[in-house]
TORROPA-576059 format. One record per residue (C-alpha): residue number from 1; chain; x, y, z. Coordinates in steps of 0.25 Angstrom, whole numbers, plus 5000, padded with zeros to 4 digits. Layout:
BEGIN
<atom resi="NUM" chain="A" xx="X" yy="Y" zz="Z"/>
...
This chain:
BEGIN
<atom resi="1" chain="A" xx="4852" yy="4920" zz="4980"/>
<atom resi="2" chain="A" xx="4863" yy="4928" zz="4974"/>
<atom resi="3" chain="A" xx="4874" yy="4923" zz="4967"/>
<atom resi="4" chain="A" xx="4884" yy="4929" zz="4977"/>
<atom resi="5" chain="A" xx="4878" yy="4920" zz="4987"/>
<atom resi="6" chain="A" xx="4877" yy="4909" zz="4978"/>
<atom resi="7" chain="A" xx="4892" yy="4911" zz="4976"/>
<atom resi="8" chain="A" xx="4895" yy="4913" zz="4991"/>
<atom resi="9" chain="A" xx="4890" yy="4901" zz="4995"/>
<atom resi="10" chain="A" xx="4898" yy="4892" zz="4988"/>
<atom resi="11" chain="A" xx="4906" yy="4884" zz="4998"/>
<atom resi="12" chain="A" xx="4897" yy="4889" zz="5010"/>
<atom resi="13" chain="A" xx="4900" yy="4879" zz="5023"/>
<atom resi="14" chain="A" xx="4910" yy="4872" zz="5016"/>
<atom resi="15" chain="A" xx="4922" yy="4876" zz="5028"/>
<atom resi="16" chain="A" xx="4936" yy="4877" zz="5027"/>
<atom resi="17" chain="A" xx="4943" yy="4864" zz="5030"/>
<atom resi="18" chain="A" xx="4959" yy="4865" zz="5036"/>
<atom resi="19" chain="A" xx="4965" yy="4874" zz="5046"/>
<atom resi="20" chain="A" xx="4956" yy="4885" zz="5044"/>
<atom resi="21" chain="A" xx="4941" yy="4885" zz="5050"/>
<atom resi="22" chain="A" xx="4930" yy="4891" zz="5042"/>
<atom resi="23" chain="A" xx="4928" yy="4906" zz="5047"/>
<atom resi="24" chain="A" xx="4917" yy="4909" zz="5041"/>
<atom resi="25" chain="A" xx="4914" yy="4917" zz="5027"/>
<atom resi="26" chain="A" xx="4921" yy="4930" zz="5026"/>
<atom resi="27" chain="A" xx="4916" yy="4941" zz="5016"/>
<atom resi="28" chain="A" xx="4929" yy="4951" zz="5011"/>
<atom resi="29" chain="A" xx="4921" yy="4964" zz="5000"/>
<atom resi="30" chain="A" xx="4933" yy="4968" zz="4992"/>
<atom resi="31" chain="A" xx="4939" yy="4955" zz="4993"/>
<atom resi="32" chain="A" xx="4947" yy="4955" zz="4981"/>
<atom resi="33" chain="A" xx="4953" yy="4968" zz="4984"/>
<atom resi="34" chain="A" xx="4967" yy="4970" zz="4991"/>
<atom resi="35" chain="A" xx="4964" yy="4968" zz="5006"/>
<atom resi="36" chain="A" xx="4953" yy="4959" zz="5003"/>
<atom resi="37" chain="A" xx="4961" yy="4949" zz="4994"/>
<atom resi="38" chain="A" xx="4971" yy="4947" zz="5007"/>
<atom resi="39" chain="A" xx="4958" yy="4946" zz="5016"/>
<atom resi="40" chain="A" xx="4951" yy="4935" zz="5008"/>
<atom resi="41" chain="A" xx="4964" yy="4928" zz="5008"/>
<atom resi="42" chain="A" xx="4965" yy="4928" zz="5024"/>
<atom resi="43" chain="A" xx="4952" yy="4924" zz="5026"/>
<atom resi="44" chain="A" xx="4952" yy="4912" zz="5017"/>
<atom resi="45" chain="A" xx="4964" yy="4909" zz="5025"/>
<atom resi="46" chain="A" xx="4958" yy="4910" zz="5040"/>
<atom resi="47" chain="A" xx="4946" yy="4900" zz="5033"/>
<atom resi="48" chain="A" xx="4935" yy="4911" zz="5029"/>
<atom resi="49" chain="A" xx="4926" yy="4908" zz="5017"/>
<atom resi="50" chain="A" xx="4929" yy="4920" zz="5009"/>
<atom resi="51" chain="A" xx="4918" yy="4928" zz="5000"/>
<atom resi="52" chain="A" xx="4924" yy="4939" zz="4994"/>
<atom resi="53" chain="A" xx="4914" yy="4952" zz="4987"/>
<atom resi="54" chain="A" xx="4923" yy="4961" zz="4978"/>
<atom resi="55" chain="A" xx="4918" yy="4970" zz="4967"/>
<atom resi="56" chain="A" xx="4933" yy="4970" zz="4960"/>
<atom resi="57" chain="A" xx="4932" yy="4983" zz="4957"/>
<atom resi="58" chain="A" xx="4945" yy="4986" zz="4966"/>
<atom resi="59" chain="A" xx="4947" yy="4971" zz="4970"/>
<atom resi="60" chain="A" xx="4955" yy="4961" zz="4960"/>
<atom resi="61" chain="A" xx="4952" yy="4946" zz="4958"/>
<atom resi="62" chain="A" xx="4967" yy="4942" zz="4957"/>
<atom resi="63" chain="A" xx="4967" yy="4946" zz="4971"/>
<atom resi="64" chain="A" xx="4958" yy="4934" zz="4975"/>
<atom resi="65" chain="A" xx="4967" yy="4924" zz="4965"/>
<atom resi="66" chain="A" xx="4968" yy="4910" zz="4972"/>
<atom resi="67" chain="A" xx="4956" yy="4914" zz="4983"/>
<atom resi="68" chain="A" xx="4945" yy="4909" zz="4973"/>
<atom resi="69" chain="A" xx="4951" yy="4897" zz="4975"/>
<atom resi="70" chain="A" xx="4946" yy="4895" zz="4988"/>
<atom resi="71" chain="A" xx="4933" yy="4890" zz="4991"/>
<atom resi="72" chain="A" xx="4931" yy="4899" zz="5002"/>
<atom resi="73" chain="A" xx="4934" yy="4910" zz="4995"/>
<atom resi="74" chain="A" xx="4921" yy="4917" zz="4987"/>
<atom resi="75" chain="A" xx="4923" yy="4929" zz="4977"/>
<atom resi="76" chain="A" xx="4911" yy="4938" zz="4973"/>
<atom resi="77" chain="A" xx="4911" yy="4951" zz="4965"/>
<atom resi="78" chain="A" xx="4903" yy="4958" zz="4973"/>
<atom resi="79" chain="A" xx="4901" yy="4975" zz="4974"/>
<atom resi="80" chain="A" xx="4898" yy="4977" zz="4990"/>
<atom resi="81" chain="A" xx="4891" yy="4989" zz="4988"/>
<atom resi="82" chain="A" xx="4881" yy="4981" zz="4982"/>
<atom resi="83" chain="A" xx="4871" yy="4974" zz="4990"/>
<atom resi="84" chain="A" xx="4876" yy="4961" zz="4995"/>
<atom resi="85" chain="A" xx="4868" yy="4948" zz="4998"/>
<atom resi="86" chain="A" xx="4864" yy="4946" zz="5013"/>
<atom resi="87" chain="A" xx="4866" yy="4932" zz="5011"/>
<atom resi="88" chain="A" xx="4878" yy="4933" zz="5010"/>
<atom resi="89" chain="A" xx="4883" yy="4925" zz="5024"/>
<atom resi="90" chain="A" xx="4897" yy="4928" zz="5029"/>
<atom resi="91" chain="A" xx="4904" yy="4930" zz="5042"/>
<atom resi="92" chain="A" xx="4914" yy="4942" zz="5039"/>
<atom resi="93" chain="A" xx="4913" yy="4952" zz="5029"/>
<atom resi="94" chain="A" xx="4926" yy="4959" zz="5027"/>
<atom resi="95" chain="A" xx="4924" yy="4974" zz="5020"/>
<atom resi="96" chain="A" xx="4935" yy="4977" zz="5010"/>
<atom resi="97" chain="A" xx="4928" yy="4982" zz="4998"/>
<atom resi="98" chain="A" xx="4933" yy="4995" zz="4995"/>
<atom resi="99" chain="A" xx="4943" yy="5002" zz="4987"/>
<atom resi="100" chain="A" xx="4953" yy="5005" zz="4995"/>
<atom resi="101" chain="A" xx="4964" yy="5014" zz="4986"/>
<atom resi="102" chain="A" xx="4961" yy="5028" zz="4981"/>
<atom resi="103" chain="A" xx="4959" yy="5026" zz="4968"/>
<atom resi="104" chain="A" xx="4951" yy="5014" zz="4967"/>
<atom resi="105" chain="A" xx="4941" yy="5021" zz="4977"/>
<atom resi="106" chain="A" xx="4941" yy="5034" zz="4972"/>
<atom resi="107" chain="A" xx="4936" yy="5028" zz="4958"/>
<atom resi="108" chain="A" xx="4923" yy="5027" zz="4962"/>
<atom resi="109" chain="A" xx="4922" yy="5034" zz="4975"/>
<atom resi="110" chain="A" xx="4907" yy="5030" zz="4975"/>
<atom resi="111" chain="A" xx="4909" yy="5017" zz="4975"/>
<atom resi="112" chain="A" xx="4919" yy="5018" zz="4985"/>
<atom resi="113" chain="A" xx="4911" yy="5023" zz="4996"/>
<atom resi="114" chain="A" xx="4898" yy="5014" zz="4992"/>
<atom resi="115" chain="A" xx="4908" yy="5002" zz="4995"/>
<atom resi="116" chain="A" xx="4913" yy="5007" zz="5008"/>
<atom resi="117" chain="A" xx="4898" yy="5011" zz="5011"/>
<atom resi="118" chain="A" xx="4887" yy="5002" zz="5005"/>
<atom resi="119" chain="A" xx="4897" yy="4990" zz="5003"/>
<atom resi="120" chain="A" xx="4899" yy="4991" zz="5019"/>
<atom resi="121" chain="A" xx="4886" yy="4991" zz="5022"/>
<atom resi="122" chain="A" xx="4881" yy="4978" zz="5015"/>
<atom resi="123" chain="A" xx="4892" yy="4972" zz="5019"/>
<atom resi="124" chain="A" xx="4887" yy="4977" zz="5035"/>
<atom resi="125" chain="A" xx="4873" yy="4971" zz="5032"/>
<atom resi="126" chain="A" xx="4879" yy="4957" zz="5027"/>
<atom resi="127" chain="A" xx="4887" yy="4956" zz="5040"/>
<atom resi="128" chain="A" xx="4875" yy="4961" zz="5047"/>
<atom resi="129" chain="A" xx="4866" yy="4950" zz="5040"/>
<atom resi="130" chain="A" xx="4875" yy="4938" zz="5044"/>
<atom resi="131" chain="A" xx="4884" yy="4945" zz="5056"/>
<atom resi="132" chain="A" xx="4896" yy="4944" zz="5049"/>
<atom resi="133" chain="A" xx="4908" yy="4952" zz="5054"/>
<atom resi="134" chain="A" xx="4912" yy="4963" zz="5044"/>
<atom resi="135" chain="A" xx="4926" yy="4971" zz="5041"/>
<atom resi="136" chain="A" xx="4928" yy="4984" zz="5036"/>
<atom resi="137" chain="A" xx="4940" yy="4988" zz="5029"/>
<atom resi="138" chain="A" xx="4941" yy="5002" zz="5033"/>
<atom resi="139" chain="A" xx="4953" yy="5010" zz="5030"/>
<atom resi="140" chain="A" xx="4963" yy="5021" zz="5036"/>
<atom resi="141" chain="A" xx="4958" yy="5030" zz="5027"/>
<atom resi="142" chain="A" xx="4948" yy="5033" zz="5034"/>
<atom resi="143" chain="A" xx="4956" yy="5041" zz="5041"/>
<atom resi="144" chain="A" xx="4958" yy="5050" zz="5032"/>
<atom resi="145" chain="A" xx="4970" yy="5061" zz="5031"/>
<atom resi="146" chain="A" xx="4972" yy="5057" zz="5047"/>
<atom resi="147" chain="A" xx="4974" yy="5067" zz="5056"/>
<atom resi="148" chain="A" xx="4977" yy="5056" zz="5068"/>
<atom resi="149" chain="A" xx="4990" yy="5049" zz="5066"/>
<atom resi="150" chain="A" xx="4991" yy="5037" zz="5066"/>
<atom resi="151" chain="A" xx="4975" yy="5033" zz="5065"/>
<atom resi="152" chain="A" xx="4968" yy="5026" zz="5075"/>
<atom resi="153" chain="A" xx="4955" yy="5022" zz="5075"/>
<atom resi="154" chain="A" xx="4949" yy="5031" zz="5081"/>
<atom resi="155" chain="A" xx="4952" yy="5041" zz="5073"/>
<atom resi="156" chain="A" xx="4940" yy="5046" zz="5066"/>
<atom resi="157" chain="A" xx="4949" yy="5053" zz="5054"/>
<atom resi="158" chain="A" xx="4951" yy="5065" zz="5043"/>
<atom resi="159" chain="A" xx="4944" yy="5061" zz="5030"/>
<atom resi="160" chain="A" xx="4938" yy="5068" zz="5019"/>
<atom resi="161" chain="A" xx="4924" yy="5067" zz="5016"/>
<atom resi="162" chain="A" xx="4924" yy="5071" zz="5001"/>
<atom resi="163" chain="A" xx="4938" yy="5068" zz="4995"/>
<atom resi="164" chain="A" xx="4941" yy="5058" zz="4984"/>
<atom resi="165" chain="A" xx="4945" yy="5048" zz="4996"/>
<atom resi="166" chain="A" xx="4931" yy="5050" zz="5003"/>
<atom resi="167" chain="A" xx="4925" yy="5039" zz="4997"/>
<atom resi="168" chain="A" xx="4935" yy="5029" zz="5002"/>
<atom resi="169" chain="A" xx="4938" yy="5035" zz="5016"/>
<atom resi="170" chain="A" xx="4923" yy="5040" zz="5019"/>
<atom resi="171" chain="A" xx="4918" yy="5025" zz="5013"/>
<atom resi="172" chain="A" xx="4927" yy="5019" zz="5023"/>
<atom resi="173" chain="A" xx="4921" yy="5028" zz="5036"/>
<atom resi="174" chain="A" xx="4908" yy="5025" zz="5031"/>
<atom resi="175" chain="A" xx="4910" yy="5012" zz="5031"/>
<atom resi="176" chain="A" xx="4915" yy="5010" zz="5044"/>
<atom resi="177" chain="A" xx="4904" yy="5019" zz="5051"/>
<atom resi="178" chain="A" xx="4893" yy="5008" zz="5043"/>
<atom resi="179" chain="A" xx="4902" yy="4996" zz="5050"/>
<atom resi="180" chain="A" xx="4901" yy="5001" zz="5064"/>
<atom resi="181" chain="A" xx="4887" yy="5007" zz="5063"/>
<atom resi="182" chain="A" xx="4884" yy="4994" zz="5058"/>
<atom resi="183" chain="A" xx="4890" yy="4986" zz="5070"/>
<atom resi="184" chain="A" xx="4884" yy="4996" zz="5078"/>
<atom resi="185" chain="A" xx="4867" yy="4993" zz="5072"/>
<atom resi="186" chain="A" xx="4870" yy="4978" zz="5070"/>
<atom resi="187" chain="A" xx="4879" yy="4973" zz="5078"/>
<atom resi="188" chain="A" xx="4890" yy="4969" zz="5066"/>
<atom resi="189" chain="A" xx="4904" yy="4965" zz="5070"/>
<atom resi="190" chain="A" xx="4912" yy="4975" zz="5059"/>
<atom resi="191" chain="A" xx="4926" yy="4977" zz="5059"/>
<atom resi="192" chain="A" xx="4933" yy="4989" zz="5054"/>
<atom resi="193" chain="A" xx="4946" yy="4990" zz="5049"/>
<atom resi="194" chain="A" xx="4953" yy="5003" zz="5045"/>
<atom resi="195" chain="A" xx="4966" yy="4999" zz="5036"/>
<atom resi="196" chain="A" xx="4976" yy="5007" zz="5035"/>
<atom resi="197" chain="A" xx="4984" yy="5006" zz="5019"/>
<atom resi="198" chain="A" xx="4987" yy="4989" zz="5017"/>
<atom resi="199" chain="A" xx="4996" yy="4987" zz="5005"/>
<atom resi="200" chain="A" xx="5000" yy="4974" zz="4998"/>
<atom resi="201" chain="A" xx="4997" yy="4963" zz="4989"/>
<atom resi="202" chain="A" xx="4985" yy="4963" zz="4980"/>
<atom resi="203" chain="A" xx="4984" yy="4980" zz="4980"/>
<atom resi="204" chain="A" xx="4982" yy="4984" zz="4967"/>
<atom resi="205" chain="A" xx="4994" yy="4991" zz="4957"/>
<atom resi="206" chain="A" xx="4984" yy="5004" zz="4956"/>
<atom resi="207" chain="A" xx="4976" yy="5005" zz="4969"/>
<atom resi="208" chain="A" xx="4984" yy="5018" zz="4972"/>
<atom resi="209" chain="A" xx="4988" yy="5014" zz="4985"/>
<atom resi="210" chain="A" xx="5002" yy="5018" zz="4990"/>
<atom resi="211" chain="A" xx="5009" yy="5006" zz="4990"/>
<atom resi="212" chain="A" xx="5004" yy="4998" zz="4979"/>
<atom resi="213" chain="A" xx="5006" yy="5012" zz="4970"/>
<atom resi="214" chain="A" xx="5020" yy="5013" zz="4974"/>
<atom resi="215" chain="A" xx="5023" yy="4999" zz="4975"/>
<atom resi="216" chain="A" xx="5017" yy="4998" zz="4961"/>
<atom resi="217" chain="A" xx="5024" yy="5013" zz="4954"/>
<atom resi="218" chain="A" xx="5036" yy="5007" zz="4959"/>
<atom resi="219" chain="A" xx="5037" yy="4993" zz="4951"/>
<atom resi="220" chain="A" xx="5033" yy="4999" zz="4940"/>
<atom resi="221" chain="A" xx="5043" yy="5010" zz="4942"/>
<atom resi="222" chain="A" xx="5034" yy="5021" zz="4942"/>
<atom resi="223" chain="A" xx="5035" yy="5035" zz="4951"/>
<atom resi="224" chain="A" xx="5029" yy="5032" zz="4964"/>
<atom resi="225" chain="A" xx="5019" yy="5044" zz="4967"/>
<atom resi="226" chain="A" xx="5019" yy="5047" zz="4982"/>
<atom resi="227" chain="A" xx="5008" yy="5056" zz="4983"/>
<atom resi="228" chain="A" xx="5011" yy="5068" zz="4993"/>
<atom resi="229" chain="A" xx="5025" yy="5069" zz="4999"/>
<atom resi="230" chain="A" xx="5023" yy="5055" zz="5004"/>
<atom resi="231" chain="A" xx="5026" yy="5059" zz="5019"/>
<atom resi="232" chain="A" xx="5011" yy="5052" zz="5020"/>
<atom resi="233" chain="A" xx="5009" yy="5040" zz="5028"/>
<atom resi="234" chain="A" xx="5005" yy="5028" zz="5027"/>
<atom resi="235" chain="A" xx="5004" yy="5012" zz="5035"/>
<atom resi="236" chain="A" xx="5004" yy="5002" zz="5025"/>
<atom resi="237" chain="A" xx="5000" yy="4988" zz="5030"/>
<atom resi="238" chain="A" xx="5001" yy="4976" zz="5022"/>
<atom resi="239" chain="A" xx="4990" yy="4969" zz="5019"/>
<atom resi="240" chain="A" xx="4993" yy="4956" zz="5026"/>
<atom resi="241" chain="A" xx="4992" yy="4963" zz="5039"/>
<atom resi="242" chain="A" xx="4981" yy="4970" zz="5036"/>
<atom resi="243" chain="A" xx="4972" yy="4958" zz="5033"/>
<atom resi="244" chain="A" xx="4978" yy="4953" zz="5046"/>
<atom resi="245" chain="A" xx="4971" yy="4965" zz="5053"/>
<atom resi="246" chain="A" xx="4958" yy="4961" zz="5045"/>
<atom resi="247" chain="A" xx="4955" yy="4948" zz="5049"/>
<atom resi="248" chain="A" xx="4961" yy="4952" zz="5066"/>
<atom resi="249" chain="A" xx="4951" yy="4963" zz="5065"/>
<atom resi="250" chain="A" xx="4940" yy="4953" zz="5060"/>
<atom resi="251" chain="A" xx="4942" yy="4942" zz="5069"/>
<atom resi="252" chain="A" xx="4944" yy="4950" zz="5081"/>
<atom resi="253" chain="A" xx="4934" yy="4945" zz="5091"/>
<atom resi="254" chain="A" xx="4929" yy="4958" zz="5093"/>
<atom resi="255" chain="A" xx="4924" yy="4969" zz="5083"/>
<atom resi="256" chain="A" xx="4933" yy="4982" zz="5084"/>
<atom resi="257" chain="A" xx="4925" yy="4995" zz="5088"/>
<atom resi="258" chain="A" xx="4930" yy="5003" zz="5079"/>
<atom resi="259" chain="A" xx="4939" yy="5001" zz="5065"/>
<atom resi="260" chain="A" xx="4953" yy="4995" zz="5067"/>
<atom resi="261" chain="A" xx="4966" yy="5002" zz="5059"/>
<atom resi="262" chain="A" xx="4972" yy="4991" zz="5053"/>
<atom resi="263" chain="A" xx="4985" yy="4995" zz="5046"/>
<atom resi="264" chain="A" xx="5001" yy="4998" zz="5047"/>
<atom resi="265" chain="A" xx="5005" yy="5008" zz="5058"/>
<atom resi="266" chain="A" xx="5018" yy="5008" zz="5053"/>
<atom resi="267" chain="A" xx="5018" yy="5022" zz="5044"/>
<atom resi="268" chain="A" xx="5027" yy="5025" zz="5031"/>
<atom resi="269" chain="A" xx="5025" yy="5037" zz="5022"/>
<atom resi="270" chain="A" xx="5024" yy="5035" zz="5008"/>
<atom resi="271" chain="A" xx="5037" yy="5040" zz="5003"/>
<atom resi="272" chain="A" xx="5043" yy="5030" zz="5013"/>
<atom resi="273" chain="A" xx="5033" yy="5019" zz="5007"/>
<atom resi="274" chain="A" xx="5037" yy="5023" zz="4992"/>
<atom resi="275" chain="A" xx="5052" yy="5022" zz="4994"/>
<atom resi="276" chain="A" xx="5050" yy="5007" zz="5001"/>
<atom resi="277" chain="A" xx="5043" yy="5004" zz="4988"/>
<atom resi="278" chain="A" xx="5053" yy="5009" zz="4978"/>
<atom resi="279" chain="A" xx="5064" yy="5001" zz="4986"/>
<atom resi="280" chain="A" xx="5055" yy="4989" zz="4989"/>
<atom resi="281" chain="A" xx="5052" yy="4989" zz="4973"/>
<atom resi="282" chain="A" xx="5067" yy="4993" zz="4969"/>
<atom resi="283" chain="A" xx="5059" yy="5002" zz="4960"/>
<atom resi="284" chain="A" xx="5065" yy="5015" zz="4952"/>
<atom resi="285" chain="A" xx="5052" yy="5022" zz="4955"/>
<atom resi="286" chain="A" xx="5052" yy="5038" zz="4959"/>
<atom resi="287" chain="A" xx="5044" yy="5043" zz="4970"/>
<atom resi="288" chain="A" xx="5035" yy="5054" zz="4965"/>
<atom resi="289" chain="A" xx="5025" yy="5064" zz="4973"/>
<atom resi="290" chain="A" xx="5010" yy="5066" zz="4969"/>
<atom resi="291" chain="A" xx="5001" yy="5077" zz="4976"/>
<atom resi="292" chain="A" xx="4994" yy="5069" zz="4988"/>
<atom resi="293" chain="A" xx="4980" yy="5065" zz="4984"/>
<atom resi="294" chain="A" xx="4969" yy="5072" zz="4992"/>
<atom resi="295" chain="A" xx="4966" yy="5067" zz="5007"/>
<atom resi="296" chain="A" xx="4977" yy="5056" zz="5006"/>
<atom resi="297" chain="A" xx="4981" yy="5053" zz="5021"/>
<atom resi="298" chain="A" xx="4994" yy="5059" zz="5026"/>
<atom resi="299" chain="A" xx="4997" yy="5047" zz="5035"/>
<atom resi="300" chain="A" xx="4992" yy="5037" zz="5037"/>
<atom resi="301" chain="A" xx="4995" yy="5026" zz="5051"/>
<atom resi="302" chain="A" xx="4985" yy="5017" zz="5058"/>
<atom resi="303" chain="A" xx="4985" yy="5015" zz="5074"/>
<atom resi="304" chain="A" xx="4984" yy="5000" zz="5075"/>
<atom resi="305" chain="A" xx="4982" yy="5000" zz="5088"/>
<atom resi="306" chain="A" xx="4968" yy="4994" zz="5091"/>
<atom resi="307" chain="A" xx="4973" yy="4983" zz="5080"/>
<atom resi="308" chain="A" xx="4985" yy="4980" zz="5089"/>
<atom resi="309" chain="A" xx="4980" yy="4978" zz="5100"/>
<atom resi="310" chain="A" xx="4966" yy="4971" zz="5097"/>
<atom resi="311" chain="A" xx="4969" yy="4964" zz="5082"/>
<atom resi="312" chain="A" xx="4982" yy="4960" zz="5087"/>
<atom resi="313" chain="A" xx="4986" yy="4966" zz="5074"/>
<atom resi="314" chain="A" xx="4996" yy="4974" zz="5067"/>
<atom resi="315" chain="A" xx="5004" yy="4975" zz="5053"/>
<atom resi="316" chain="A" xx="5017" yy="4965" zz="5051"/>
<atom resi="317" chain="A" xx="5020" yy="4967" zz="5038"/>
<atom resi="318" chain="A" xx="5030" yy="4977" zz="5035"/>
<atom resi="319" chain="A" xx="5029" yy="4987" zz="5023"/>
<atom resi="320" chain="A" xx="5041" yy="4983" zz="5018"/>
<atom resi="321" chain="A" xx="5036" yy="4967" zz="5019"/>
<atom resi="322" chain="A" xx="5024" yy="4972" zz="5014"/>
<atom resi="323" chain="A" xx="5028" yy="4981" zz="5003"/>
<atom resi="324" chain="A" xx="5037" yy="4968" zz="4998"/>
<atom resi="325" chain="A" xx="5025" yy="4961" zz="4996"/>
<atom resi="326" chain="A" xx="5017" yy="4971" zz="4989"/>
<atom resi="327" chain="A" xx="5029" yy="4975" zz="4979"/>
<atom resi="328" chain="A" xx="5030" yy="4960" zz="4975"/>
<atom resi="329" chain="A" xx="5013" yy="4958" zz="4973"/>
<atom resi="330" chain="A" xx="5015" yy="4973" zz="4964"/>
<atom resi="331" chain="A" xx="5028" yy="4967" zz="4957"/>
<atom resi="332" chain="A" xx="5018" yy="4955" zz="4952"/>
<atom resi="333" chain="A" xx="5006" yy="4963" zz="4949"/>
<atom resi="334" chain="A" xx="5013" yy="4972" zz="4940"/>
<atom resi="335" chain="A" xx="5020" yy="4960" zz="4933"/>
<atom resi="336" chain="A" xx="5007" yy="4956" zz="4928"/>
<atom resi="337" chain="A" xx="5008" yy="4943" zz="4937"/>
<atom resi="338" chain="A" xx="4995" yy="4947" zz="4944"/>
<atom resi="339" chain="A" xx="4987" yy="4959" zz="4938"/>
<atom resi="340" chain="A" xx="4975" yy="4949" zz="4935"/>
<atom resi="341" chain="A" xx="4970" yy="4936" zz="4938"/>
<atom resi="342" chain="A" xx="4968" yy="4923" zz="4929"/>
<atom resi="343" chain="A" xx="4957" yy="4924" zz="4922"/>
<atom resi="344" chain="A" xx="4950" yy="4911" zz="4929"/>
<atom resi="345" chain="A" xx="4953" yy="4916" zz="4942"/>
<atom resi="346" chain="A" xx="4942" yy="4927" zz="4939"/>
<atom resi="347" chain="A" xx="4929" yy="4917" zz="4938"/>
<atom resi="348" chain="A" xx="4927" yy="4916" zz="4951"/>
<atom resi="349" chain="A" xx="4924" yy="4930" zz="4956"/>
<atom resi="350" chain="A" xx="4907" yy="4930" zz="4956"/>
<atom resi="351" chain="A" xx="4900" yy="4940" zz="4954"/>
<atom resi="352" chain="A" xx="4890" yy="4942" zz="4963"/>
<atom resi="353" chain="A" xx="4876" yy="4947" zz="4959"/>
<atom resi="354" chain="A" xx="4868" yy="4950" zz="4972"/>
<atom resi="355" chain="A" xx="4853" yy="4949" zz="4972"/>
């Protein structure tokens, strides 16, 4: 038997006692990352046993701080391109294990689309061997430069094949085709969610994102770069909405068929979004241009409708609320307060050697 199952099964059976009924195991790849920090959270909330598998090569350990804690909550460091043990028995496999910004996928391209590739498919063959329901967190960028305004579903996209964002946008199409071929051959309940850009708490200082790069130029009173002219568009959703949308979109009594835009229709352009930064930080910053990086989206809005009407669901969180809450999470990072954990928090990460 492997270690990671030896680690796994620790507390196996033991239930939840309280308010909140054991619902089963739930595995979260990329657990420790931004997204996947607010999901564990949740599902230790709504009585899940929690395994989480991250490598850390994008994901921080601090983002699990007080988790460890739980008994319920298991932490492995675990690569998901790498095979994983069949053994392992859960219920629902939630898919976030990818680098989501440019820089971090661009820096190993390769990598990138192995993870959105191989990663997806032994995670498919672990939900195949114990029926397990699995998520996929897709993204709006695979649609591209759109050319359909705002995205629907079934839009089918303008993406390039070869460029430097290829191995993130093509991973993810990839992706999606092996989760609905797999439902297809064997009957797995897949859900697909295409996310449209989530800011908040836990996004790292250099990720390269838009918010948390002006967010964080503006504290530290640098020039913010909008790269083009900033008419651009963009939906920014805050991340406890979008976790919301998660867990609706997992527990629906019926699989959707086809992926579901989960995101803010409510559109802003980014020199709207830069100005609501430098007054929400009372920062002396200066807005700067930069020449667009090549194949970056010139808007970018989802259609919500199918969330509406059969999740029930939609953002609530405005983005000046929103913004409020990510400004004083980077106002502490960059105090020092929280840019790495206690060193005895680290010990319990395992690290897993499959065999």
């Amino acid at each position: 038997m492997s270690r990671i199952m030896k680690v796994v099964k620790l507390g196996q059976g033991a239930g939840r006692k309280g308010a909140n009924a054991d619902r089963g195991r739930a595995l979260v790849a990329g657990g420790a990352g931004f997204l996947g920090s607010h999901l564990c959270e949740r599902l230790l909330l709504d009585g899940y046993e929690v395994v989480v598998l991250d490598n850390f090569h994008t994901g921080k350990r601090y983002n699990l701080n007080g988790m460890h804690r739980d008994p319920f909550f298991t932490c492995i460091k675990h690569d998901i391109v790498d095979a994983l043990p069949m053994d392992l028995a859960v219920d629902e496999i939630y898919n976030l294990a990818c680098p989501a910004s440019p820089p971090h996928y661009q820096a190993d391209p390769i990598h990138t689309f192995k993870t959105s590739v191989l990663g997806s498919i032994n995670l498919l063959e672990l939900a195949r061997r114990h029926k397990a329901k699995i998520f996929q967190a897709s993204t709006s960028e695979i649609y591209g430069d759109p050319l359909v305004h705002p995205q629907p579903e079934s839009y089918f996209g303008n993406v390039n094949t070869h460029g430097p964002r290829s191995c993130y946008d093509e991973g993810k199409r990839s992706a999606e085709t092996l989760f609905y071929d797999y439902s297809r051959t064997y009957g797995i309940d897949v859900r697909v969610a295409r996310i449209f850009n989530t800011y908040g708490p836990r996004m790292q200082p250099d990720d390269g994102r838009v918010v948390s790069n002006f967010i964080v130029q503006a504290l530290r009173g640098e020039d913010i770069t909008v790269y083009g002219s900033g008419t651009q568009t963009r939906s920014f959703c805050f991340v406890d909405d979008l976790i919301e949308g998660f867990v609706r979109l997992m527990n629906a009594p019926a699989a959707a068929p086809h992926p579901v835009n989960l995101g803010n229709p409510v559109e802003f352009t980014i020199m709207e979004l830069a100005e609501l930064v430098v007054g929400y930080t009372n920062s002396r910053s200066r807005i700067v241009h930069r020449p667009l990086p090549v194949d970056d989206p010139k808007q970018r809005k989802p259609d919500i409708s199918f969330a509406r009407q059969h999740l029930g669901w939609e953002p609530k969180v405005a983005l000046s609320e929103g913004l409020a809450h990510t400004t004083a999470y980077f106002d502490a990072l960059l105090g020092g307060r929280r840019f790495a954990a206690p060193r005895s928090s680290l010990r319990w990460v395992r690290e897993a050697a499959v065999s």
